[in-house]
C-alpha positions in Angstrom: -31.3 37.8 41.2 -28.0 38.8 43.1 -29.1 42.6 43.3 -32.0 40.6 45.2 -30.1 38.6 47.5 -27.7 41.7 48.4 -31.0 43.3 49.3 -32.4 40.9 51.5 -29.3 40.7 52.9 -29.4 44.3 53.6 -32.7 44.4 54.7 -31.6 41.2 56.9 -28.8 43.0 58.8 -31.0 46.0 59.3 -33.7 43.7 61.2 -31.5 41.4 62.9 -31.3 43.6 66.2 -34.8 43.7 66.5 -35.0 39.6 66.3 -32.0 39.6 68.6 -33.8 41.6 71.3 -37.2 39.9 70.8 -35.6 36.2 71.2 -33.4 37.4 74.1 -36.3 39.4 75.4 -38.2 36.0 75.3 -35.8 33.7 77.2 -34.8 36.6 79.9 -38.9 37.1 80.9 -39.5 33.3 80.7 -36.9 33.0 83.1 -37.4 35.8 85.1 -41.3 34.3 85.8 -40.3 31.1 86.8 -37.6 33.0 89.4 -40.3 34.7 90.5 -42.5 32.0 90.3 -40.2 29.8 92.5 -40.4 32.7 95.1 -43.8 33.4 95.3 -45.5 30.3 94.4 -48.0 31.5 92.3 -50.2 28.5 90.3 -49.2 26.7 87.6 -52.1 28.0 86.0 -51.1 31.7 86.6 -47.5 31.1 85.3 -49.0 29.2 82.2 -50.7 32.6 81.3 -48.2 34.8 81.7 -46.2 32.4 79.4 -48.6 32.3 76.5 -49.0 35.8 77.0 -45.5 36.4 76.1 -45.6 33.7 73.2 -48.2 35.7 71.9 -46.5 39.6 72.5 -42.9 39.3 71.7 -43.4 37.9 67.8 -46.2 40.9 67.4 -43.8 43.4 68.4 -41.5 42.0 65.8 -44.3 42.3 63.2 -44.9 45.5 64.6 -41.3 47.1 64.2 -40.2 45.3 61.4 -41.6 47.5 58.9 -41.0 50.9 61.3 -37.2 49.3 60.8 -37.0 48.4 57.8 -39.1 51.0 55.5 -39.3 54.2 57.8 -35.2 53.8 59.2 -34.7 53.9 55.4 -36.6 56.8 55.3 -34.9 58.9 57.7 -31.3 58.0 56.8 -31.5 58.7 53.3 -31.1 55.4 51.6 -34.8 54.7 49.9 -33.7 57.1 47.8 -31.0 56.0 47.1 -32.4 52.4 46.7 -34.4 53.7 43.9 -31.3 54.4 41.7 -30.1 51.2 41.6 -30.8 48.7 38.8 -33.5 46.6 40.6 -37.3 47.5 40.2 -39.1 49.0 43.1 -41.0 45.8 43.6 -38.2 43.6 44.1 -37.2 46.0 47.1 -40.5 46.0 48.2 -40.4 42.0 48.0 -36.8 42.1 49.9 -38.2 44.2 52.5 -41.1 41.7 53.0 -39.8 38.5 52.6 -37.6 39.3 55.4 -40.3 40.2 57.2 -41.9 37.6 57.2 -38.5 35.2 57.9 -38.4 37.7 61.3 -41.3 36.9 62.2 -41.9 33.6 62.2 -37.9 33.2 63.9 -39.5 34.4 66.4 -42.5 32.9 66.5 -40.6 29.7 66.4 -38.1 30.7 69.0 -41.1 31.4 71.5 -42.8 28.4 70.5 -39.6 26.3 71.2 -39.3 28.4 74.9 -43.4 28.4 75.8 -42.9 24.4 74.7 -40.0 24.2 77.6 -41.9 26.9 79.8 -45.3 24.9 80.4 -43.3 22.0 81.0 -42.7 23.8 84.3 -45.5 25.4 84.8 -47.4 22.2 83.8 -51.6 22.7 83.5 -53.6 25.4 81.1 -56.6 26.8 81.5 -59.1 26.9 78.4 -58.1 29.9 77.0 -54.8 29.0 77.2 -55.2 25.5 75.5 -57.5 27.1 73.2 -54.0 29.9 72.1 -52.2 26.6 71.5 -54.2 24.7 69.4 -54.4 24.0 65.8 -57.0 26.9 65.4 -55.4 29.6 67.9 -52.2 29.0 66.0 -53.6 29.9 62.7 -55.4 32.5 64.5 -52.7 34.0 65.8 -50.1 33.4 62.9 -53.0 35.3 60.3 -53.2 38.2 63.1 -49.1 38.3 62.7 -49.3 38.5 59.0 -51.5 40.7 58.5 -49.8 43.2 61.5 -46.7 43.0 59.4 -48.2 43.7 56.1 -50.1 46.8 57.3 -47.0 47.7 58.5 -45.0 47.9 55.8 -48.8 49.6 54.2 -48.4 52.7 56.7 -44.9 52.8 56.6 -44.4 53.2 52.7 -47.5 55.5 52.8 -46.2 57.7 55.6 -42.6 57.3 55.7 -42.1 58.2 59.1 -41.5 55.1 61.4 -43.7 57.1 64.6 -46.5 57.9 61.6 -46.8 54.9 60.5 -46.8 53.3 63.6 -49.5 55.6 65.1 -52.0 55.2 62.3 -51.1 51.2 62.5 -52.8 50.5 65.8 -56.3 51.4 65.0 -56.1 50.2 61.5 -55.1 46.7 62.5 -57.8 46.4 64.9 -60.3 47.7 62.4 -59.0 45.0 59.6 -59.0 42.6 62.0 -62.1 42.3 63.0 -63.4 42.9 59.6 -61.2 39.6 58.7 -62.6 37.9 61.7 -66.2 38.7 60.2 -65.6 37.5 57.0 -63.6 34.4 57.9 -66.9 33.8 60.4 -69.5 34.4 57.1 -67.5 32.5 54.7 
């Protein structure tokens, strides 16, 4: 159990840049729309899109590099080996890895939840599709999407072991599973 807490706290430190630039990536666009927005007077309507649009982006693109970090950064410096030695079984790496994942991911998800919440309070009406992002169902929509980008990821990127790889073959693969998901979840 403490071999599995170093890991995770290896595999924490090792993603922590990533959650670091997504949040501050988050606040610094947010801002940088309603500057602009102040400038050009654009519609509260257009401002409120642009703003879910980046709810929606910035914790995929944490989903998307987490594994590219965490599993093919491994990779190329020589330490998945090395992981392998020690006296842990592969799975509770594997676990580590994905666990803090998943903690990544929805930090940041909760991070741009927190900033879209103060956001639209600017901006202050939605559109349908954009009510329809926030609801109940787009949440769980767009959480499942999330999920299932980061566990693809991590799919590709123990299969490949090459963080560009694994990222290239990800993108049409998601899409595919997605939609097959989206199928079933719709016959079921």
């Amino acid at each position: 159990m403490m071999m599995m807490r170093h890991l995770a706290w290896k595999d924490a430190q090792t993603i922590r840049p990533l959650v670091v630039a997504a949040v501050v990536g988050i606040v610094f666009l947010h801002l940088t729309v309603v500057v602009v927005g102040a400038m050009t007077t654009p519609s509260a309507s257009d401002m409120a899109g642009v703003f879910v649009s980046l709810w929606i982006l910035m914790p995929n693109l944490v989903a998307l590099g987490a594994p590219a970090l965490l599993v093919g950064g491994e990779e190329e410096s020589g330490t998945l080996n090395w992981l392998r030695t020690l006296p842990v079984s592969w799975q509770q790496v594997v676990d580590s890895k994905f666990l803090v994942g998943v903690a990544a991911v929805a930090a940041t998800w909760v991070a741009a939840s927190i900033v879209l919440a103060i956001a639209l309070s600017v901006a202050g009406s939605m559109n349908l599709y954009e009510r329809e992002m926030v609801s109940i169902s787009g949440v769980l929509n767009l959480g499942f999407f999330s999920l299932l980008l980061l566990s693809t990821g991590f799919v590709t990127a123990y299969l490949f072991r090459s963080p560009v790889t694994g990222l290239i073959t990800l993108i049409p693969l998601i899409m595919f599973l997605y939609v097959i998901a989206l199928n079933v979840g719709n016959w079921i």
